[in-house]
Steps between C-alpha positions, in 0.01 A plus 500: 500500500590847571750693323670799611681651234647756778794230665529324144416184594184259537337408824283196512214553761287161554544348159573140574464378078789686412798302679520149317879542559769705677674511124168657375537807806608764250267751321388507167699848391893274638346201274490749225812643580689160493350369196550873299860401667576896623873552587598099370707423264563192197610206675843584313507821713417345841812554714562844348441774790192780406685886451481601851445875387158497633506660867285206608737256443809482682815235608547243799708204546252284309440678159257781503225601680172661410268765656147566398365880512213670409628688203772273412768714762569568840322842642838620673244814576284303727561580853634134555867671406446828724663536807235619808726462780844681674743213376474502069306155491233443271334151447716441229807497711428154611272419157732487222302368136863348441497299811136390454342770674724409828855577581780258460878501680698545173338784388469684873924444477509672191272797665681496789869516316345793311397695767753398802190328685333850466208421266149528673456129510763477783330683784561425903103423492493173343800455305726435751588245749361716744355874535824598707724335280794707392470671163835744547708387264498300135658198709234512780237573214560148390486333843176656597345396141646160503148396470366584230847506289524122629102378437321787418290572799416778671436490886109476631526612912164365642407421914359199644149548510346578807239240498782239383487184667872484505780703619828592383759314745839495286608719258846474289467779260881564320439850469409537865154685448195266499299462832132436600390835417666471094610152363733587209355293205691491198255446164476526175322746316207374292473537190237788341356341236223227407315628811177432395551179589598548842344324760697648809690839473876492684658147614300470853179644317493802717382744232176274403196696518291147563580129489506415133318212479183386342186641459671822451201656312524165295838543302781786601421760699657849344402683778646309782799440257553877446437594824774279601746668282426844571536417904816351368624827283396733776724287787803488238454868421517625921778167580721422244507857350455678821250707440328748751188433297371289277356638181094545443326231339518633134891419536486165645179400230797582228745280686288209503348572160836505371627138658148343412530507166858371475529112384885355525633164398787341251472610162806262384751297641917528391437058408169466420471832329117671496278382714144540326696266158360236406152507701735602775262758742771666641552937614283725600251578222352139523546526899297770533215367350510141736157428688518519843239503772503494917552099558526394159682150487544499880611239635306475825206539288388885537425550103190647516408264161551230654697364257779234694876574495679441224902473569572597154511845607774652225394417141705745313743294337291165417565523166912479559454144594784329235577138643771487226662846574777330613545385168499851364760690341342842588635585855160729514297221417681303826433826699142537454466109529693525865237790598190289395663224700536737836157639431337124561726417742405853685111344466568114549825445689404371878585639780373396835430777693534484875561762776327795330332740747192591326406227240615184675354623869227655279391201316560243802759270282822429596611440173338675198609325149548854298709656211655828454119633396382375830564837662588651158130462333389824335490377153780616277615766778658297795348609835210354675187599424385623820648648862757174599761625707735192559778411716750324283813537737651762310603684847578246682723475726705216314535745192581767668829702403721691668385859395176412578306577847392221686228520714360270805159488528295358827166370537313692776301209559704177427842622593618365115748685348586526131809710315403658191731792267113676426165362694326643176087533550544448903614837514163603329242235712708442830429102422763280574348274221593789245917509567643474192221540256577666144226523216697371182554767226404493137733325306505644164792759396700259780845485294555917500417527885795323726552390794150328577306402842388788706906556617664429191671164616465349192777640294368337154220268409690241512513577866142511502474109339774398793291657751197312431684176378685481907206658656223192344790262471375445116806346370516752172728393240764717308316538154153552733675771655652649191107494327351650801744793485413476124166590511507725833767696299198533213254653723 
């Protein structure tokens, strides 16, 4: 085992004695840390909120979130808050710490009330509904943002490749822009932190250096991974911040430095108070020292130890299992009972999975008998392990609203047509297989961060459990529903 003292974190390379369980995948310094119980409290003091005067801890919905830094703060001198282009953006116009290192609608109204729409983040080259939108006036200001004041996306043009082996026969774009030469694709911008554990930079992949997938030099491959981020940093720098340039290497190194070494997750929730009480292993200190490795726990079996699956993916809260918390007086007791409770049904509840491009097709089963940490399998983190973009149906057709694009896509060869709102990786391949494939993000800091999917259609996650519960027809109950938002919310 190799550690790398640089990124703050272990990396396992071919060490198959190691991983006797998925509840064991932490290192030895976040054992010490839980059992020296850093930033807990007495069980008296568990639903109090921590002072939130440190600058790496900060408010959402949930309770309040945590950042890790190098130094205990964030380096506001690091170039990753300079602007390099003509329009004011920097990288933290669109990767707020408050908003877990992403953006979120509330919080761009407040900007945009402050500034009459004038703040850098509302520019004609992706923040709009289209780059000839009018910006004139306050009033049209909020009609060509509607976007991202509405989900919080910003506007991705891209063609139809030219060896696609489709074409573009219908297009019913509101905003009366997109054509074959730039689809207007409305996404959300990921967020900048726990990148190390990345296995495709952007939401079609289109920044990743290589496919990240096993051997990768035997464990995680820094290189490909921080090449992969600086191609990313460079493309932001000379698109969204429209600059004639981008800036030597030095400056981008900084950038990606900088978001590297920044860990994110739920420090403490406003019912089940701190996360890490009570052998809890919640926020980011004890995040950012989680094992991780290309393919570990995969579920198409790509771990390089060999070791099988294991659907008990998130251990963090085992030790909030209470089957009399209902019996409890102690409303935080019942809180951190209903989290424990989402947490294994997150890992156990089944779900049939059928019609997914890219693990069903991929595995030749019609029906694969999964959980949640079927696709979500990185241990204690919450995307897969390796490369899986997936078609889950998020832009179909059927879901489509009306402020979103809809686009009609034709098979050169079979004539077969198929209406999607974003044909996600076939815009990067030109295979018809690939419409509508997404990688899934990393889940942890979820609560500070919505709207979720790649165009914000899920308003709350509580969306997000009525998405998949109509989408796998899985029959969820309310109190499953209300533990699964439970222990999402505690991520």
């Amino acid at each position: 085992m190799h550690t790398d003292n640089s990124w703050g974190h272990t990396v396992m390379f071919q060490h198959s004695t190691i991983r006797s369980a998925v509840c064991q995948r932490l290192t030895a310094a976040a054992v010490a840390f839980l059992l020296a119980g850093v930033g807990s409290t007495h069980a008296q003091q568990a639903n109090r909120q921590p002072a939130t005067a440190s600058p790496l801890i900060t408010t959402d919905p949930s309770g309040l979130l945590q950042t890790n830094a190098p130094g205990g703060s964030i380096d506001s001198s690091n170039p990753f808050f300079q602007s390099f282009g003509s329009n004011g953006r920097s990288c933290n116009s669109c990767h707020r710490q408050a908003q877990g290192w992403s953006i979120t609608p509330d919080e761009l109204r407040q900007r945009f009330t402050k500034t009459n729409g004038n703040d850098p983040i509302f520019a004609l080259v992706d923040g709009a509904v289209s780059p000839v939108a009018d910006v004139s006036s306050v009033y049209a200001r909020r009609i060509a943002y509607a976007m991202l004041l509405s989900r919080g996306v910003v506007r991705i043009g891209m063609p139809i490749p030219a060896n696609a082996e489709f074409r573009l026969t219908k297009v019913d774009d509101p905003y009366g822009y997109a054509s074959a030469r730039e689809l207007s694709l409305f996404r959300r911008p990921l967020p900048s932190t726990n990148l190390i554990w990345d296995t495709a930079v952007m939401w079609d992949g289109r920044e990743t250096a290589a496919p990240f997938k096993p051997p990768m030099d035997a464990g995680i491959d820094h290189e490909d991974l921080l090449e992969s981020l600086a191609s990313q940093a460079r493309d932001a720098i000379l698109g969204h911040e429209q600059a004639g340039a981008a800036p030597g290497a030095a400056i981008i190194d900084q950038i990606v430095d900088f978001e590297t070494h920044l860990f994110t997750a739920q420090l403490s929730d406003q019912d089940a108070g701190q996360l890490n009480h009570s052998n809890g292993m919640g926020g980011a200190n004890i995040l950012a020292q989680q094992r991780f490795w290309i393919g570990i726990n995969d579920v198409l079996g790509n771990d390089p130890t060999a070791e099988p699956f294991d659907e008990n993916a998130m251990r963090l809260f085992d030790d909030w299992n209470d089957p009399n918390a209902q019996f409890n007086h102690d409303p935080g007791s019942r809180a951190r009972a209903a989290v424990a409770r989402g947490q294994q049904l997150f890992n156990t509840l089944p779900i049939a999975i059928t019609g997914v491009g890219g693990l069903n097709d991929a595995t030749g089963q019609a029906v694969i008998h999964g959980t949640c940490s079927t696709c979500h399998d990185s241990p204690n983190i919450g995307n897969h392990s390796v490369a899986l973009p997936i078609n889950i149906g998020i832009a179909d057709a059927s879901r489509r609203t009306p402020d979103m694009p809809l686009y009609t896509l034709t098979n050169y060869s079979t004539g077969q047509t198929v209406q999607t709102t974003d044909p996600g990786l076939a815009l990067r391949t030109g295979k018809w297989a690939d419409i509508g494939k997404f990688k899934g993000p990393i889940l942890r800091g979820v609560a500070a961060r919505a709207p979720y999917f790649h165009n914000g259609s899920a308003a709350a996650l509580g969306d997000v459990v009525d998405f998949y519960n109509t989408r796998f027809n899985i029959n969820i109950t309310a109190q499953q529903k209300h533990d699964l938002v439970a222990f999402l919310s505690a991520l």
